[in-house]
Structures are given as structure tokens and as C-alpha cells.
N, C-alpha and C positions, 0 to 999 in steps of 0.2 A: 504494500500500500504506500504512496504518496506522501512525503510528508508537506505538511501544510506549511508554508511561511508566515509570519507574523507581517502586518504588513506593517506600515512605519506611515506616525499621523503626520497627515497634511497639516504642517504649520503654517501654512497660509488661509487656512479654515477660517471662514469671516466670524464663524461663533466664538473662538480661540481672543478676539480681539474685543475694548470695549469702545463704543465711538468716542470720537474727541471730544465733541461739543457738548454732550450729555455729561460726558466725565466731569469737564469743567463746572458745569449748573452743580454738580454733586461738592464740588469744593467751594463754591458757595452756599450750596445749604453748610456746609462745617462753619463757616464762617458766619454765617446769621446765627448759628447753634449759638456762637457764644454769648451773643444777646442776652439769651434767657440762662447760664450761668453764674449762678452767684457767688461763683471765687471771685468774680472779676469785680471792681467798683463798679458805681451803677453808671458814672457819666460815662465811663468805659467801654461797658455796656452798649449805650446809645452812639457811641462810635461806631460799635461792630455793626447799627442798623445802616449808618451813613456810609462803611464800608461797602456792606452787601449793595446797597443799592449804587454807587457807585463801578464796581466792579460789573453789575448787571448791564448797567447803563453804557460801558466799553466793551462787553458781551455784542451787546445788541450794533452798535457802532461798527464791528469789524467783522465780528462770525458770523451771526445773523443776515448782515448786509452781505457778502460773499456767499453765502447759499442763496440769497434770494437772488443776486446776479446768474449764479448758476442754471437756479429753474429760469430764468427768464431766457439764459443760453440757450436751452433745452439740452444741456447735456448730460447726462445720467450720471456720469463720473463719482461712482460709491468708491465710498473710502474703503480702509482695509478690511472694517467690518462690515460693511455690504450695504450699507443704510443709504440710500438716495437722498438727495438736496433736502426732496419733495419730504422724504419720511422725518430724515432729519426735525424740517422747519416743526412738522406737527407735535413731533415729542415735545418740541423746544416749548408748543406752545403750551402743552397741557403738563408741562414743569411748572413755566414760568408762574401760571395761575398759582398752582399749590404754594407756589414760594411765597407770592404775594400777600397770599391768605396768612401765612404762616409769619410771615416779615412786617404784616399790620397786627397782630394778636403779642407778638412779640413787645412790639412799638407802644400797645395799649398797656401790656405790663409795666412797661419802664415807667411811661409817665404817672403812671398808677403810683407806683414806686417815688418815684420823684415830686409827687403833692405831698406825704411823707416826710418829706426834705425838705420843704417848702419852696419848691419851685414847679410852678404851675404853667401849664400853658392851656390857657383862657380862653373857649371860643366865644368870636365877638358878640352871639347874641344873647349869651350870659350876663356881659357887662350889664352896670349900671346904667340909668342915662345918663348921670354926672360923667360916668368912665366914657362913655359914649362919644360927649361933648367934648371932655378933651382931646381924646384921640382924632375928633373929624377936624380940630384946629391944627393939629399935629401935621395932619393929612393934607391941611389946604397948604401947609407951609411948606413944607418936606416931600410930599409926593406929589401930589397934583402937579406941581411946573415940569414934572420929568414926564410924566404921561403922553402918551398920543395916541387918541382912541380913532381906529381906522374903520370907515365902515364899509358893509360888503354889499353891494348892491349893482345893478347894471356900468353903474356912471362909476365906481372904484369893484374894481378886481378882487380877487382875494390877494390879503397880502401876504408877502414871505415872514415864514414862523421858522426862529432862528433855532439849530441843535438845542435842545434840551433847557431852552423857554418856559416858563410858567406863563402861561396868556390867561383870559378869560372869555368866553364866550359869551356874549352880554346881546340878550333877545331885550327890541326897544319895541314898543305900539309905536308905529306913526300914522299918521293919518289913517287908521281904521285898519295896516297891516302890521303883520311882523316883520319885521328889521334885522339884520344880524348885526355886530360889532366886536371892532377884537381889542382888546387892552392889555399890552406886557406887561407883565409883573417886571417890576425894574430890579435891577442885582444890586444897584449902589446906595440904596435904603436900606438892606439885609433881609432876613429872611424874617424875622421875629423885632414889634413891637413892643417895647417893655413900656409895662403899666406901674404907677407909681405904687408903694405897699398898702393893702389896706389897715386902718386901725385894727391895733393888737393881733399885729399880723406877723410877729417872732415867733421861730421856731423853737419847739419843746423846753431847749434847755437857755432862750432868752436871749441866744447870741448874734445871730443872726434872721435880718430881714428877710422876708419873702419875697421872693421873684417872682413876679408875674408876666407872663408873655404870650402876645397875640401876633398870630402868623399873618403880613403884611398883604397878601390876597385878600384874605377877610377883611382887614378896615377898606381895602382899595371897594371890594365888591359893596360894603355895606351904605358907600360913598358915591356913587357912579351919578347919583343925582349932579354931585358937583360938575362933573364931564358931561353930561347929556344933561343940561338943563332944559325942562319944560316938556320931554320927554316919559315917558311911562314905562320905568324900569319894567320888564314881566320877570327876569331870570336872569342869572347868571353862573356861567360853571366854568370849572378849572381844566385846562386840557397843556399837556404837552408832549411835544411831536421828539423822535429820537432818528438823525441823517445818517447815512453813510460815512464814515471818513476813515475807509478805507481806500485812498486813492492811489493814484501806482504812476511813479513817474519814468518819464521815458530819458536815463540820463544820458543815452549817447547822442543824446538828439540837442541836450539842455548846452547852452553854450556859459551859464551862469548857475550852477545848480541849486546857489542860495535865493535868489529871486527866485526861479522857479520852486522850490517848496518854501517861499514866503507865500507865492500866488495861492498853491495849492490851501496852504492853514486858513487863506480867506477863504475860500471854497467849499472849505469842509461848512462853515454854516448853512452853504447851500445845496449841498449833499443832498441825493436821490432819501427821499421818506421813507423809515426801516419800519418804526413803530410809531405809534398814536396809545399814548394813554391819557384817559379821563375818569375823572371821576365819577362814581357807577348813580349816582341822581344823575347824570345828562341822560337823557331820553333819548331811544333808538335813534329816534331819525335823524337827530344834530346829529349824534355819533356817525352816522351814514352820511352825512350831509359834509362833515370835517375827513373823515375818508377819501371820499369821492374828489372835492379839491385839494387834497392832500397828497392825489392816485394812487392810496394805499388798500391792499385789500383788506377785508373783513377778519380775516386770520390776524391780522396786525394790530387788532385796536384792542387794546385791554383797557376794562371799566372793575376800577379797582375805588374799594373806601377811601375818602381823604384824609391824610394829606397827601398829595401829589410832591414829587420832587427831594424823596426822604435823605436825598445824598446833603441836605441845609442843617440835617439834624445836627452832624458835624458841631454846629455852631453853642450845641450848649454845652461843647464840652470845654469853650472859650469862658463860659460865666465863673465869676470868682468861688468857686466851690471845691479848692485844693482834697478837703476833704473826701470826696466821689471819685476821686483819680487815684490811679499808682500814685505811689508816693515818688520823687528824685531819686534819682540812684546814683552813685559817681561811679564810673568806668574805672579798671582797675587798669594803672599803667606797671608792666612786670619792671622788673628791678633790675634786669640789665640793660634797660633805657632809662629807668632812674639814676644810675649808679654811674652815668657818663656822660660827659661832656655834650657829644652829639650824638645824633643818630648815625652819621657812618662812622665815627668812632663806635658806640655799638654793634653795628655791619662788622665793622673787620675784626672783634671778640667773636663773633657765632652768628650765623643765620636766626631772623629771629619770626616767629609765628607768632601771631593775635589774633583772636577771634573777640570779631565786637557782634555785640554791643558791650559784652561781660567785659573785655579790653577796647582802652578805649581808645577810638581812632584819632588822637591828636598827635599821637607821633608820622602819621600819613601826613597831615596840614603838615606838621611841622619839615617831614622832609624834605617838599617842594619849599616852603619856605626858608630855610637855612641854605637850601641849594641854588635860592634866589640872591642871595644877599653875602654868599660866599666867594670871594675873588679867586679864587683856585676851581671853580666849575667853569668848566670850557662849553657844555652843552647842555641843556635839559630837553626831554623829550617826553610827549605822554600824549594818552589818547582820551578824549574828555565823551561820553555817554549820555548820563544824567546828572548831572551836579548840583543841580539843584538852582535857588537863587541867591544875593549876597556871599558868593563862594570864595571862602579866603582861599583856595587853591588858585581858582581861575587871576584873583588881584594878586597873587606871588608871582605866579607866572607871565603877567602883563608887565609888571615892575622889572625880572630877571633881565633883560636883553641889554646887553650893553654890547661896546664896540668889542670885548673879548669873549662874548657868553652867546650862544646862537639857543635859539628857541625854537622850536617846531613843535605843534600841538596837532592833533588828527583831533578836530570837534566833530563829531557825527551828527550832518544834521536830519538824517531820518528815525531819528528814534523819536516812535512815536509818541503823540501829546506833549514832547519834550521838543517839536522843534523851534516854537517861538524863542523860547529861552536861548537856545542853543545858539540861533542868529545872533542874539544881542551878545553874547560873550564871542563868539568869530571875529562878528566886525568890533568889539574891545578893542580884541588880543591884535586884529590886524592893524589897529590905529596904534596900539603900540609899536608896531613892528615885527610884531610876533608871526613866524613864518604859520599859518594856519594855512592843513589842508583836512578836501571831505571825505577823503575815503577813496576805496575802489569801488568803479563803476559794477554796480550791479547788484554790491554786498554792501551789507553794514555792518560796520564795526565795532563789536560786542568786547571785544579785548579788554582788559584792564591792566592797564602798562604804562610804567613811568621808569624812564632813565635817564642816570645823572651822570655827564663822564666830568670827571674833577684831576688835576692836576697835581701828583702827589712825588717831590721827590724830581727825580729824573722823568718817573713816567708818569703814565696815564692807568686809571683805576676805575671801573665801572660800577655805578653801584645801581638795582635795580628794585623796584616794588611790584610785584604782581600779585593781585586780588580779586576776592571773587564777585565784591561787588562795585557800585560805580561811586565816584572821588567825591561823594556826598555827605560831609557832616551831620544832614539837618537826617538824613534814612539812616546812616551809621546808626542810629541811638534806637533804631527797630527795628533796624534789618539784621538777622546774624550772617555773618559773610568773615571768611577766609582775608590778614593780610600780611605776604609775605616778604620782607626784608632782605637778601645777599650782595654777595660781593663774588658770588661763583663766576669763575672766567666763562666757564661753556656758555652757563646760562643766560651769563651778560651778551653774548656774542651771539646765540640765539635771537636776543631782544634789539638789539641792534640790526640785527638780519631784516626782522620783522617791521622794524620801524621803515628799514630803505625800502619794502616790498610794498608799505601800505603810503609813503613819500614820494617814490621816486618810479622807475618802470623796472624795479627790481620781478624776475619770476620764479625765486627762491620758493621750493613748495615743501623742499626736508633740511630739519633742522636738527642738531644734535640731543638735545634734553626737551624742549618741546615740543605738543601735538599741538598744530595748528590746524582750525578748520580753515575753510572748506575741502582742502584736501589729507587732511592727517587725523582728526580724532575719532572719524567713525573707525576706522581702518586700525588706529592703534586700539581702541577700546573691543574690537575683534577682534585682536590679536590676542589680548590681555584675557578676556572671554574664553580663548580658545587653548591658552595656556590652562589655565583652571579646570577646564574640560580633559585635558591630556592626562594632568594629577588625579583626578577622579575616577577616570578609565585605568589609571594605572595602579588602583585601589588605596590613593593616598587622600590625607584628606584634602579637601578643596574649599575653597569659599570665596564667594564675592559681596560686595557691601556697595551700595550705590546712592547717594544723598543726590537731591536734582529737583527743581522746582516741577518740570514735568517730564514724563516718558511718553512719547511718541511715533520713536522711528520704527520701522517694522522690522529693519536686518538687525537693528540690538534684540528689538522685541525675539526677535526669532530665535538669536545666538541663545540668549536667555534662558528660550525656553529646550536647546539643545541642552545648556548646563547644567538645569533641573533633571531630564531626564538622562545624564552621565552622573547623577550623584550629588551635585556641585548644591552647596545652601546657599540659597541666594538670598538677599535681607535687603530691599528696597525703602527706601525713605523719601517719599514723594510728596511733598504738599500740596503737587495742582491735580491737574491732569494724568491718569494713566490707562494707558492703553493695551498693556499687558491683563490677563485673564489668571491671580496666581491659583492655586489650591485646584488646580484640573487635572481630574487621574490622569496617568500615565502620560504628564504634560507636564502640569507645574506644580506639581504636589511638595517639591522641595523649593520655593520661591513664597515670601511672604512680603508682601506690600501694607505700610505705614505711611499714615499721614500725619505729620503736627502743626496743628492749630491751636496758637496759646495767643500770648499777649505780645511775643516777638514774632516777625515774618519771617518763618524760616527760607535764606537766598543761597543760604550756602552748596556750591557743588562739589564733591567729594568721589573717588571713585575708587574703591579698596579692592586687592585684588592676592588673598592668598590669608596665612594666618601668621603668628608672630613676630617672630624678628625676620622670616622672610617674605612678611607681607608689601605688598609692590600700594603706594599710596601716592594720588596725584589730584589735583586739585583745580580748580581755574572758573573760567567766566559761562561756560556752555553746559547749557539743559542737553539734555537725552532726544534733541526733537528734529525735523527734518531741517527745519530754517535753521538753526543753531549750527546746523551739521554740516550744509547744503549751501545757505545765506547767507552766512554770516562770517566774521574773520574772527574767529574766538584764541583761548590760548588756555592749555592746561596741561600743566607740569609735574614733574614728580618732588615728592619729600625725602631727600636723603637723610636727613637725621633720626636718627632712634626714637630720640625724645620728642622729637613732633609728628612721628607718625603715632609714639605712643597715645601724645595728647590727644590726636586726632579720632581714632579709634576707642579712647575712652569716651569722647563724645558721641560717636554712633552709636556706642552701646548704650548707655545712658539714654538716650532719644526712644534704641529698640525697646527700652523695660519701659518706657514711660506709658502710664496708666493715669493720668490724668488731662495731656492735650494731644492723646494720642487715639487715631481711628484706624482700622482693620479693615484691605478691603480682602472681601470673601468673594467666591467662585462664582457667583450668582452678579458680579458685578456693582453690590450694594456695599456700601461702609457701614459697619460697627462700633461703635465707643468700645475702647478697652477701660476697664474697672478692675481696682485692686480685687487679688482674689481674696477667698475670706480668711478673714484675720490680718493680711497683708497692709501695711502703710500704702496711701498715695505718693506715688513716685512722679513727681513734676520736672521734666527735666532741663528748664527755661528755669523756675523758681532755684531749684539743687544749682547751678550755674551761675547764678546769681549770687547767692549768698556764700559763692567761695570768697574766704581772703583772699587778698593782694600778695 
């Protein structure tokens, strides 16, 4: 008789994969999750509501709008899991619903919470008339002169309704018909009027006044007599529109590439219409009626409770209430950069590792700046991402250029929502002299790379910073991110490579100690995969450890799931997006996927490849994802020292036991809270990191 072969799964099996865009909606439910958590402080709390809804709201802007271009392509183009534009868009919709529900019950608890506290937010028709009266004076002074109410009718058009707007839809009687009109809520009033305290309006223990605040929609709607006088208010409702600004520029064509995505950031307010939301009193047929000139379909309008625009909530976490927030924390600076003069004097003692937020990033400010203002630095060189605004890096480095000291910055300016900034620090840095360029055409530049060559002596000594996040002070203190300090020759000569490649018409694609993408990280982290796959076949043990905002690519996804079925423990730590399927017989049953969600953003990329003292560990700027892989010019290096691959790896492990900001995804593609078992303390592993000494 025949013997039967086993046959070997198709890792390409669309059910083996989870879609993207769903993935993502799932790390924003984690993130709304924390809302309703009460480790966190409560204005904390109402952060994470202004999170979620902003993240959804950049959801909807780039994902969203890209499958709705697609169906409009008519092109089928299912992703690895099989899912059509079309099937996509509908999941999307019947998430988004649930979230909503879920993200207003949330929002009703806080503020619930927060009368408690004594700070209230008032709807206006609560007021007094005394409260009434002040506010409509407030109103004629402070917002009526900003207003421009547009009406819609044959003789005015419907007007253009900017990205993510609060407008009003304001129905007037005139002469015996109905009217339409639109009125924007203005941004530079804010989002919340505050009401004077009322009598014996001190909280519990008599120390503090009561805040009271009414959302600036309301006084505007409750006022509209003022704008339409003589008129017959019937209604008014709150609606706003969410545009495309995903836009895609053509740079071999652009002969200026910064006017050309200055033009485009004007654009983006005029972006093709993604979504319509209102709130659920508008009556079908406006809602059809703001659709139809909007040329959104029906799938698109969500009629959600109000308030409308919950990304303003943000704003109470500005009220003097220190108490409802984390408390300060000071960053701990280690002691062989306390214990010395400079930063490359600490360089040439030992390679130095810091993980911030726990260490804190002012020896990064301070390296560029020491290297500004030092007459022995012949060159500075770095690559700028997001930096934020008021950037002491960006003012070190505009200050450095003198007739001995050459500067050259790579500012990126397609990163997106980040490029208005970006412009204004270019043309700075070019008014100082500063050699600023944008990139290679076609790619953006994800790197995070700063090099200093300094004059020491007879020669020349390079000293370099590579980190995993971007030269940001103000995200340093939330973001946890990878920053590394040497004075290594190779790796200095590496980063110099990379500078002339991303400066000049260099076509250098292999480098001695670093993987650079587009052409080096997929291919070494297959390699690194396939090594650990060899050890596991050859009945040794194996392990791989992988930290990465998201997973997405499908030949990792695949290698991955080859290393499970050779043996290999794979231990994934993902906070966004994954796309891997783990816990699937005779697939991935040795692969476990983690997510943490605490009160730091976990950025850090990390990629561990073996066990103890022969463990292979490297680190850098690139997620696990096509663009990263494909798009982008990233950089990720290895740790030679002992002690910081140690460090490194106590902190994966740490993150793997964590049992309080940590989620499990399961085989079914759904996430689980992990919970201390019984008897077991809450292991936190953001808090534990925190409260190490200095």
C-alpha cells in the first residue's frame, strides 16, 4: 500500500492572515479601553476619549479614503486576507458604530465622574436666565464678529465645509418656506465656555472652585437670533464632514518639492468627502440632503449622540486640576553622563543606551547642542522626521554653521500631518545656511541619524546617535523609544555612507553593521529568521522576540510562521496593527502576540534573535510593515555590548509578564486582557520602569 504524504499548509491561506484595517479599529478599541480604567487619573482618562477619537479621525482620512478610491477604481485588489475594498469598507462601518456607542457611554462616565470633582460641563439649556444673559453678551462680543453665516439656496451654492469642521445646520422660515444655513463653529474661541462658579459652589473639602463649562456650539446655536435677525429660527444641528488627505505627489515631475506639498497641505481641506457625521436628532432627510451635496454615500454618514468632535475633549485636560493627572516624573539621567564633562567624553568611556521616557532625553538636545557651539566639530549631520515645535535641536542646529563647521540636515517633508511644520524649520535652517535637503525621490525618510565629525588631536573622530524615535523633546516624555550613543569606526562609516546616499547621488545599498531599508532589513531580518529556524531543526533551542508598532509584511508574516512550525518561540510585542494569525494548529501554535496599552506609547522597535549571551539584538527606526520595508529609508543596527543587550531583553521580558497594560491576541483574531493569575500581584510594566532608581 501507498504511503500517504503529509501535505505542507499553504501559508499564503487568506484565513492564516488578519486584515489591516480591522486590526487597526481593534487597537483603538485598546485605546478607548482605557477611558473606562481607573488606575489611570480621570482627566487622563478623558484624554484617552480625545485620543481614540482622534486616531479614528486619521483612520478615516487615509484608510478609509484609499479603499473608497479603490471601489471607485473598480478594482478588486484583496489584500492578503482576501477581504475586498467593498467588504472591507462595511466591516469598517459596523465597527465604527459599536465604537461610537461604546466611546459616548465611556465619555458619559467621565463627566459623570468629573461633577464629583466639581467640574461640570453645562448644557446650555440648563442655564439660568441670569447665566443665559451673560453668556449671549459674551457671545455678541467674542463670537458673533468671527461668524459668517452662508446660506444655501439657488442665488449661493452650497459652501465648502473644511476637514473636520464643526458647522451647524441652521433651518430658517422665510417667507412661508424652509431655508437652509450653515454656520462654522470657529477654532479660535475654543471649544468650551466657562461659566462663572455658582454660590457655594466649593468642592467637598472647600478648596477648590467649581468649573463650569458650556460647549461653544451651544451658546452659538442658542444665539443664531443674533445672525438671522427677524428671521424664525425652526432648528438647528451639529454636523461634521471628514476629507481625504491622502494625497500622493508626483516628485519626479515636482521641480520645487516644498511648494509642491505646501500646495498639497492647502488641498487637503478640500479633499474628496470620506465621512459625514451628525448628530442622530438631524432628521433623515437633512442627513440625505448634506450627503447628496457633500456626494457622499449613505454608508458614510454616521448619526451619533452629541457631542460631535470629541478629539476638543483634549482640552480639559489643560484646566488647573494637577490633581486628575499623573503626577511629574523626572527622567533619570545614568551616571556615566553625569559623571562627565561631555557627552563624547562619555562616547569614548563606552557606548551608551537610554530608553526614554524612564531616561531622559536631554543628553540627545544636548548632543547637537554642545556639537553646535564646539570649535573642534568640522561637520554635523542629521535627519529631522517629526520634531515637533519650538525645537531646541532644530535652533542648535541653525546656530552651528560657521565658516569651519558644515551642516547638512535631510528635513522630511512628507511625513505626514507633520508637513507644515517641517517647511517652516527647512526654510529656518536654509536662511541660516544650513545645507537642507528632502530626501530620495520616491521614499521617505524614517531614519533617525545624527552625526558629529569633531577634530581631535591629529585626526578626525566620528561620533554618532541612532534612535528609534524622532528628535522630539515634547513625544520623548510619552513615547518609549530606543537612544543610542558610539564612537564605533564601522558604524560611524556606515552612517556617513548613508548620509552621502540620502545627500548626494550616492547608490550604496550594503553596509557593514547596518540594515538599511529599502533594500536591507526585510532580507536581513530573513536571514536572522532563518538562522533560528536552522537551530530549531537542529534540535537546539531557538527563539525570536520582536517589539514593532505594527506587523504587516507577509514574507516576515510567512518566515514567522515557518519558525513556529521548526520549533522556534516566537514572542511578539505589537501595539498597533497585526497581521499575523498566532495560536493556529500546526501553524502558529509556538508564536504569541502582545499588545501594551498603558499610559506611555509604546514606539520602541526591537528585534531579538537567539537566547543568552548568544543572543543577536538590533534595534532602529522600522515597523515590521510593507512601507517601512519597501518606502521608506529606515536604519536598524545591532547591540554589541553585553550589558545592553542585557538591559534590552530584561525589558521585553518585563512587557511579556505584564498583566496589567497588556492584551493577548488569540487564534480567533480577537484580543484578550491579560489579568494577574490568582493570588498573583499586578505586574505593570510602564509603572515597574518607572519607579527604578537613577
Amino acid at each position: 500500500m501507498a504511503e500517504t504524504k503529509t501535505s505542507r499548509p499553504n501559508l499564503a491561506d487568506p484565513s492564516l492572515y488578519i486584515n489591516r484595517e480591522l486590526s487597526w479599529l481593534q487597537f483603538n478599541d485598546r485605546v478607548l479601553a482605557q477611558a473606562t480604567d481607573r488606575r489611570h487619573p480621570l482627566l487622563e482618562r478623558a484624554r484617552f476619549i480625545s485620543i481614540s477619537e482622534t486616531n479614528l479621525d486619521e483612520f478615516f482620512m487615509i484608510r478609509v479614503a484609499g479603499l473608497q478610491q479603490q471601489v471607485v477604481s473598480e478594482l478588486p485588489n484583496p489584500g492578503a486576507d482576501g477581504l475586498t475594498p467593498e467588504e472591507q469598507l462595511a466591516r469598517i462601518r459596523e465597527h465604527s458604530l459599536e465604537f461610537f456607542k461604546e466611546q459616548r457611554q465611556a465619555l458619559a462616565e467621565i463627566l459623570k465622574e468629573l461633577e464629583g470633582e466639581g467640574i461640570r460641563l453645562v448644557p446650555h439649556k440648563k442655564l439660568r436666565a441670569a447665566e443665559k444673559r451673560e453668556l449671549r453678551e459674551r457671545f455678541a462680543s467674542d463670537v458673533l464678529p468671527i461668524l459668517t453665516p452662508l446660506a444655501i439656496d439657488p442665488a449661493h451654492p452650497f459652501p465648502h465645509i473644511s476637514n473636520l469642521s464643526l458647522n451647524l445646520l441652521v433651518v430658517i422660515e422665510d417667507r412661508g418656506r424652509n431655508v437652509m444655513a450653515r454656520v462654522k463653529v470657529p477654532t479660535s474661541v475654543g471649544r468650551f465656555m466657562r461659566l462663572p462658579p455658582e454660590e457655594e459652589s466649593e468642592t467637598g473639602d472647600g478648596s477648590r472652585q467649581e468649573i463650569r463649562l458650556v460647549r461653544v456650539e451651544e451658546v452659538i446655536s442658542a444665539n443664531l437670533d443674533e445672525l438671522f435677525p427677524g428671521k424664525d429660527i425652526l432648528a438647528s444641528y451639529v454636523f461634521q464632514v471628514t476629507r481625504n488627505a491622502d494625497y500622493v505627489i508626483e516628485e519626479d515631475e515636482a521641480s520645487d518639492l516644498l511648494q509642491v506639498i505646501e500646495d498639497e497641505i492647502a488641498s487637503r481641506w478640500f479633499g474628496q468627502s470620506v465621512r459625514l457625521m451628525v448628530t442622530e436628532d438631524m432628521p433623515e432627510n437633512l442627513r440625505f440632503w448634506l450627503a447628496r451635496n457633500l456626494e457622499i454615500d449613505a454608508g458614510s454618514v454616521y448619526a451619533v449622540p452629541e457631542p460631535l468632535g470629541l478629539a476638543d475633549i483634549e482640552a480639559l485636560t489643560h484646566l488647573d486640576r494637577p490633581d486628575l493627572l499623573y503626577p511629574p516624573f523626572t527622567p533619570r539621567i545614568p551616571q556615566e553622563i553625569r559623571n562627565s564633562r561631555s557627552i563624547t567624553r562619555a562616547v569614548r568611556q563606552g557606548d551608551i543606551l537610554l530608553y526614554h521616557p524612564y531616561e531622559s532625553f536631554a543628553p540627545v538636545v544636548e548632543f547637537v547642542r554642545a556639537a553646535a557651539s564646539d570649535p573642534n566639530v568640522l561637520a554635523i549631520k542629521q535627519t529631522l522626521y517629526r520634531v515637533g515645535s519650538n525645537s531646541p535641536i532644530v535652533e542648535a542646529l541653525s546656530e552651528a554653521r560657521d565658516e569651519q563647521t558644515q551642516v547638512a540636515v535631510l528635513v522630511e517633508l512628507k511625513a505626514r500631518f507633520d508637513e507644515q511644520p517641517n517647511i517652516g524649520w527647512a526654510r529656518k535652517l536654509e536662511s541660516q545656511g544650513v545645507h537642507v535637503a528632502y530626501g530620495l525621490v520616491g521614499l521617505k525618510t524614517h531614519a533617525k541619524l545624527c552625526l558629529v565629525v569633531r577634530r581631535e588631536g591629529e585626526g578626525l573622530r566620528r561620533y554618532i546617535h541612532l534612535g528609534t524615535g524622532n528628535y522630539n523633546p515634547g513625544t520623548a516624555r510619552i513615547y518609549t523609544d530606543f537612544s543610542y550613543f558610539t564612537d564605533d569606526p564601522e558604524l560611524a562609516e556606515d552612517v556617513s555612507d548613508l548620509f552621502n546616499h540620502l545627500t548626494g547621488y550616492s547608490d550604496q545599498t550594503e553596509y557593514k553593521s547596518l540594515l538599511v531599508a529599502p533594500h536591507g532589513i526585510r532580507s536581513g531580518v530573513l536571514k536572522l529568521i532563518q538562522e533560528q529556524i536552522d537551530l530549531a531543526k537542529s534540535g537546539k533551542s531557538a527563539r525570536i522576540t520582536c517589539k514593532s508598532n505594527s506587523l504587516t509584511d507577509p514574507q516576515v508574516i510567512e518566515a514567522l510562521y515557518q519558525a513556529s512550525q521548526a520549533g522556534v518561540k516566537v514572542d511578539l510585542i505589537l501595539r498597533g496593527i497585526c497581521c499575523l494569525r498566532p495560536g493556529v494548529e500546526n501553524i502558529s501554535e509556538n508564536i504569541r502576540v502582545v499588545s501594551i496599552v498603558g499610559r506611555f506609547l509604546e514606539h520602541a522597535r526591537v528585534f531579538a534573535f537567539g537566547e543568552g549571551e548568544n543572543e543577536k539584538i538590533y534595534i532602529g527606526s522600522a515597523d515590521l510593515m510593507q512601507r517601512n520595508l519597501d518606502r521608506r529609508v529606515e536604519q536598524v543596527f545591532p547591540l554589541r555590548e553585553p550589558a545592553h543587550r542585557r538591559k534590552v531583553r530584561r525589558i521585553l521580558d518585563l512587557q511579556l509578564a505584564d498583566t496589567v497594560n497588556a492584551w493577548e491576541l488569540k487564534p480567533d483574531g480577537e484580543y484578550e486582557r491579560i489579568v494577574p493569575g490568582n493570588g498573583a500581584e499586578p505586574l505593570d510594566s510602564q509603572a515597574a520602569l518607572l519607579e527604578e532608581p537613577g
